[in-house]
Structures are given as structure tokens and as C-alpha cells.
N, C-alpha and C positions, 0 to 999 in steps of 0.2 A: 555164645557171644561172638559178634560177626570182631575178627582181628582187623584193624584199620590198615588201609596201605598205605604205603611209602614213596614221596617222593622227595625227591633231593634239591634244593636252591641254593649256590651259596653257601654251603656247608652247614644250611640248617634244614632239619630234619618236620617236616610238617605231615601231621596223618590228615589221611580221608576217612576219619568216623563217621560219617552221614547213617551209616547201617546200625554202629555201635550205638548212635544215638537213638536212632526211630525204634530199637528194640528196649534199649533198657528205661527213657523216659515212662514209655506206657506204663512197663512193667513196673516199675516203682511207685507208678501213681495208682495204681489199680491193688498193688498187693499192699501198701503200707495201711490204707484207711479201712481196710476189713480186718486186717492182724490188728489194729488199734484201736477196733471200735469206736471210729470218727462218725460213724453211719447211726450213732447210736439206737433211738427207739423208729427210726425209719422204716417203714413199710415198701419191699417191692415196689408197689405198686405204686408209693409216692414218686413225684416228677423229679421233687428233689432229690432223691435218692440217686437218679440216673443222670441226672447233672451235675451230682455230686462228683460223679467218678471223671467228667470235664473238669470241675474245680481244682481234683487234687492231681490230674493227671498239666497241668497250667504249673501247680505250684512246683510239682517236678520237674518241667521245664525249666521256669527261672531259676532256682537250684542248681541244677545242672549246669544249664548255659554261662550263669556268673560266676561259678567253681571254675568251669572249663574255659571261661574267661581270663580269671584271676587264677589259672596255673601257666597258661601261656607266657603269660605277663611275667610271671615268676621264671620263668625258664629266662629270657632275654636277659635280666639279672644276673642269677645265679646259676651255678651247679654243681652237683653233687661232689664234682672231684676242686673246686675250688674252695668255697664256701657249703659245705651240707648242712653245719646246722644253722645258718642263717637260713639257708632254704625249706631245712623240716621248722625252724619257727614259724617263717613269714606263711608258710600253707597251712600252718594249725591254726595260726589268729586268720587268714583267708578264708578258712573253712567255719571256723567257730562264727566270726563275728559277722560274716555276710549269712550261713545256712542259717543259725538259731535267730535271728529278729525277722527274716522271710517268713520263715515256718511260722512264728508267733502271730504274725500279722496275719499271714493269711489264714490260719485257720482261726482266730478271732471273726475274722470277715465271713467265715463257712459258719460259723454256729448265728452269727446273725441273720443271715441268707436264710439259712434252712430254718429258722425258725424255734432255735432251743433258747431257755429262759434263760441263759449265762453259762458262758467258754467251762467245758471241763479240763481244768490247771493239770489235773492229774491226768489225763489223756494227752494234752498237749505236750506238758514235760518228756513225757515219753515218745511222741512224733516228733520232740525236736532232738531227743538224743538217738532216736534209731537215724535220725536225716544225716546227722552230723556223721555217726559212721559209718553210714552208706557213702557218702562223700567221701569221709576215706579211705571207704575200698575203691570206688570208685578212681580215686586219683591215685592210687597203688597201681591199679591195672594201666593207667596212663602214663604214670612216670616207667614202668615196667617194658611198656612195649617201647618209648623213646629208647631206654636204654639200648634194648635189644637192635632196633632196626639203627641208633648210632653205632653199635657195634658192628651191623652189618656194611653203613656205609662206611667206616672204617674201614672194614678189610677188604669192600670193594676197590677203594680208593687205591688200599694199598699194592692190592693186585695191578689196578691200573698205572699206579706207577712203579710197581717191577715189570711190566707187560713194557710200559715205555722205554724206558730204563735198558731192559736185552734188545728190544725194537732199534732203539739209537747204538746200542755196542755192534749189532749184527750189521746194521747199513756201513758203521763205518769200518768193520772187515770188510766186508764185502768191498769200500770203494779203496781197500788197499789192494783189491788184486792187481787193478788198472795199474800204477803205477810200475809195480813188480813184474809183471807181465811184460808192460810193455818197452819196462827197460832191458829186457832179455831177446826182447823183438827186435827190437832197437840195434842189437849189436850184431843179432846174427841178418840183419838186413846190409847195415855198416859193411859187413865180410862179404857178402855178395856183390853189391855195387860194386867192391872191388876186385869180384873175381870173376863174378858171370854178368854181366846188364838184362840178358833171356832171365835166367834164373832169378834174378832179384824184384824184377815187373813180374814174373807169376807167384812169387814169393809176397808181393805188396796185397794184389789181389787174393791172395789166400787169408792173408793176417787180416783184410776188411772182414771176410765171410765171419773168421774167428771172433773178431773182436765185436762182430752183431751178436755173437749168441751172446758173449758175456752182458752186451746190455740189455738183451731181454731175456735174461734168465736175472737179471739183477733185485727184480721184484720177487720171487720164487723163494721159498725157504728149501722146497722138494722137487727134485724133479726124475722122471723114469730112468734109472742104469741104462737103458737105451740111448737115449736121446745125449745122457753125460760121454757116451763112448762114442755116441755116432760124432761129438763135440771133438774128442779126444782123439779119437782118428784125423780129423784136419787138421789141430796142431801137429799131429805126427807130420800130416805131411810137409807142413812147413817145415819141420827137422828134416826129414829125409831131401829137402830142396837143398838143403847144407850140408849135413855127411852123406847122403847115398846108404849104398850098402852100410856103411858103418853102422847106424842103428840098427838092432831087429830086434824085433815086437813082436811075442809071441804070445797068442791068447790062447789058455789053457782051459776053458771051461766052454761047455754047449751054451748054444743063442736063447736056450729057453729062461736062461737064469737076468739075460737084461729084462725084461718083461716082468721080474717078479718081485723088483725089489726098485723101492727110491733111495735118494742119495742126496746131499746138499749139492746146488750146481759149483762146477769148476773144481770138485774136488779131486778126481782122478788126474786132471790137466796138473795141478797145485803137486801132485805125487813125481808125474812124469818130469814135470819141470825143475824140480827139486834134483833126480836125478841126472838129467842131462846137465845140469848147473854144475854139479860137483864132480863131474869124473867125466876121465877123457876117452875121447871119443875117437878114429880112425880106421882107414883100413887095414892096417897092423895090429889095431887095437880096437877091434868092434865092442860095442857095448850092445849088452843083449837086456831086453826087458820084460820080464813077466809080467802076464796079468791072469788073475785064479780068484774063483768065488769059492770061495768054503766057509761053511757056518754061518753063513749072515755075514759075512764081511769080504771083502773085497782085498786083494795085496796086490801088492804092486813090490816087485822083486828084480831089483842088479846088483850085478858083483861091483865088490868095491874097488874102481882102478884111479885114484887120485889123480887133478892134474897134479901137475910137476909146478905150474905157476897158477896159484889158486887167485881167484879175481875174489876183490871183497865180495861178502855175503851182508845184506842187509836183513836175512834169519827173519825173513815175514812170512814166507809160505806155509812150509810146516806150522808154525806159531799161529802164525791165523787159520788155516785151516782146524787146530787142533781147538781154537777159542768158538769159533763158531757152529764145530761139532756139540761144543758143550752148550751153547746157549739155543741151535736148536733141535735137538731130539737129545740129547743129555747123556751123551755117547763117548767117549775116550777113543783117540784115535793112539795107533799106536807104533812108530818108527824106531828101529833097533839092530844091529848089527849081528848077523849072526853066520858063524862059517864062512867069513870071506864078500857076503852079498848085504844089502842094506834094504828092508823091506821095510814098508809102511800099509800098515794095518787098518783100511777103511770098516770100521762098521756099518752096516745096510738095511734100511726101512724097508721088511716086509710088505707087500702092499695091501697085505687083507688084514693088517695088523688095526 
């Protein structure tokens, strides 16, 4: 039996039986009149005999097509999780009281046709109770597969709206780095206009390069450790436009490991930036910065030197980076103080993974 398929209108569910039909009408019409000796003293050879198996393969038709008429009909109505035994009533009196007076009639019309002295009652009663529950297995198989393929558009649906659902949470992380970012930009631009004009014009010019990659890496869910650090080296050097020596950034692992692993964009920047935010920075007081790939994850490591005058913290960076890690590759990111240093613990997409 060919399974109908599925498409979706509107939230209603309609098969393409075309297959399911052209296989089982025949079959019906061709196997019910030999199991019931409707053919009865017919000879081979008679015409009637082989036009016979058109008559009863017609009666199947209409049977079929007005059952599968009058279940559609029935769906629109009812259903199973509202109303069920309104709906198994209305298809048994559908079934009963349209299959049993077709069958009757037309094989009334078949014993006149073919030529027998008058309808055998006892063969008929028995063609109209095999039809009726042919019918309803028939319409078992049909309310069967709705069920199933509503089941499935179901959980399509419902995929498609958790798919949309993390879609809209992740864009509007993603469009809180901007503002976070750029009020960090903002300030340390603000100190240069007032200390250097050289330094503050190649300092504007750098934060444009910066702030293209953030928006074409803003459609991206992944992108190469290459490409995030070849990213996170131009913020560096917009820091270094501002402390100098005071920063040093020190990368503890071989070149072969950007290459082999993805990452969410702007995550290592969202680490770096975190730390430059909260501890103070000078040439009496260098702040030194680790970066080390071990196990699949990425850190990012400074000692902890507090300013003295903390500026508020509006606590988006870590916190969105950490929301975003989870909605897309389902990853914990992990920031914790340990021995004096504050690290943050990038997990890392394999790329053969």
C-alpha cells in the first residue's frame, strides 16, 4: 500500500492518495466478486464475465470515492481530540448508510445485466457486509496516517518555532555587543582626543576596520579561531594606541590550532574586553594577558588588579556571551577566579566535528 504524502495548507493536513487509490480500487473490485461468487454460473468465455470485473471494479470506485468524500467532510467538523464519538458515530452511519444501498443497487443492476433469473439476497447480503468493512478498514488506514503526518506537522511546527524563537534570542545578543563595544570605544577615543590628536585619528581609523568585521561577521553563527584572533589582534591594537607597553598579550599556543577549530564571532574580543574593563592598567602596573588552547577550549587569563575607581558595569558581555554560547553550539562558557588571575574559559568547535 503506496503511504500518501504530505502537504501542509493552513494548518490542515491533506494527502496525496492518487497511488493509494489506483492500487486498492482495482484490488477490491477484482478480489470481492470471485470470494463471493457474484460471477456465478458464468463461463470464461462469456463477454459478461470480463465486463463483469469493469462493473464491479466502478462499484468500487463509487464506494470508495463517496466514503473518502464523506470522511473529509467529517474531518472539517470534528475531531478525535474534541468531539471522537461524534466523529466514530457520524463515519459509521457515513459508512453504513451510503456503502450498503450502492452495493444493493448495483449489484441488483449486475444480475439484470448479466442475465440471471433474480438477485441472489444471500450473496448480496454478504457483498454488502464485506464492503462495509472494507470501508472501515479502509478509513482506519486514512484517519491513521492524518493522525501521524498531524503529529509530524506538529513537531515540525514546533521545531520551527524553537528554531525561530533561539534565531530572534541570538540576533538580539548579538546586536548588544554594538552598543557595549562601542561605549568602551567611546571612552577610550574621549582620553585620546584629549591626550594625543595623532593617536586618536589612527585610533578612529582602526575602530572603523573593527567595527566592519563585527558587522559582517553579524550574520555568522561560526567562524575560524583564525579569522576571531586575526579580529582580536586589531582591538589589541586600539588598546595598545592607549596604554602602550602597559598591555602585554601573550599567546601561548602554536598557529596550527587557529585552523582547527570554530568559535562564535566576537567571542575572544567580549573575553579581552571584559578584562581591560575591570582592572587597571599602567606602566607601574602592566596588565599582562594570556591566551592558551587546551582541550577544545580556548582561555583567556589576567591577574586580578582592581581599579581603585570602578566605572559602572552594565554585566552584558560575559552574560551574553555566555547566552549565546548556549543557544548556538550548547556549550557553557566558563569565568572564575583562581590564584590571584580571572580566566574565561572559551569552548571550541572542532572543525571535522
Amino acid at each position: 500500500m503506496s503511504e500518501p504524502e504530505k502537504t501542509i495548507t493552513h494548518s490542515e493536513i491533506q494527502l496525496n492518495d492518487d497511488k493509494f487509490r489506483m492500487i486498492g480500487i482495482p484490488f477490491f473490485g477484482i478480489l470481492i466478486p470471485n470470494a463471493t461468487g457474484l460471477f456465478g454460473s458464468l463461463p470464461l468465455t462469456s463477454l459478461a464475465y470480463w465486463l463483469g470485473y469493469i462493473h464491479f471494479i466502478l462499484l468500487a470506485f463509487f464506494i470508495w470515492q463517496g466514503n473518502r468524500y464523506l470522511l473529509f467532510r467529517t474531518r472539517k467538523r470534528f475531531t478525535w481530540f474534541d468531539k471522537p464519538m461524534e466523529k466514530l458515530i457520524l463515519l459509521m452511519m457515513n459508512n453504513v448508510f451510503y456503502t450498503a444501498p450502492v452495493t444493493v443497487a448495483w449489484l441488483c443492476l449486475w444480475y439484470i445485466w448479466a442475465g440471471f433469473p433474480k438477485p441472489d439476497w444471500s450473496v448480496i447480503q454478504v457483498v454488502v457486509l464485506i464492503n462495509v468493512i472494507c470501508v472501515l478498514f479502509v478509513t482506519h488506514v486514512y484517519e491513521t496516517v492524518f493522525l501521524v503526518k498531524e503529529k509530524e506537522s506538529e513537531t515540525v511546527k514546533n521545531e520551527q518555532l524553537q528554531r525561530a524563537k533561539a534565531e530572534a534570542e541570538l540576533t538580539a545578543l548579538k546586536n548588544q555587543v554594538d552598543p557595549h563595544f562601542m561605549f568602551n570605544s567611546l571612552n577610550t577615543l574621549s582620553h585620546l582626543i584629549k591626550t594625543d590628536s595623532t593617536k586618536a585619528h589612527e585610533f578612529t581609523e582602526n575602530l572603523a576596520e573593527v567595527y566592519r568585521y563585527i558587522l559582517i561577521q553579524k550574520d555568522h553563527t561560526l567562524v575560524l579561531l583564525e579569522d576571531e584572533l586575526e579580529f582580536t589582534h586589531r582591538y589589541t591594537d586600539l588598546l595598545h594606541l592607549r596604554f602602550g607597553k602597559a598591555l602585554i598579550i601573550q599567546k601561548q599556543f602554536n598557529g596550527s590550532a587557529e585552523k582547527d577549530f570554530l568559535i562564535p564571532p566576537t567571542s575572544v574580543f567580549v573575553a579581552f574586553e571584559n578584562a581591560v574593563k575591570h582592572n587597571e592598567i599602567s606602566e607601574q602596573n602592566p596588565l599582562y594577558i594570556d591566551v592558551d588552547v587546551k582541550d577544545n577550549r580556548l582561555y583567556v587569563i589576567n591577574q586580578i588588579q582592581e581599579k581603585t575607581n570602578r566605572q559602572h558595569s552594565s554585566k552584558i558581555g560575559l552574560k551574553n556571551l555566555a547566552e549565546r554560547f548556549q543557544l548556538v553550539t550548547g556549550a557553557n562558557i566558563e569565568a572564575y577566579r583562581s590564584d590571584g588571575k580571572f580566566i574565561v574559559s572559551i569552548p571550541l568547535t572542532p572543525m571535522h566535528n
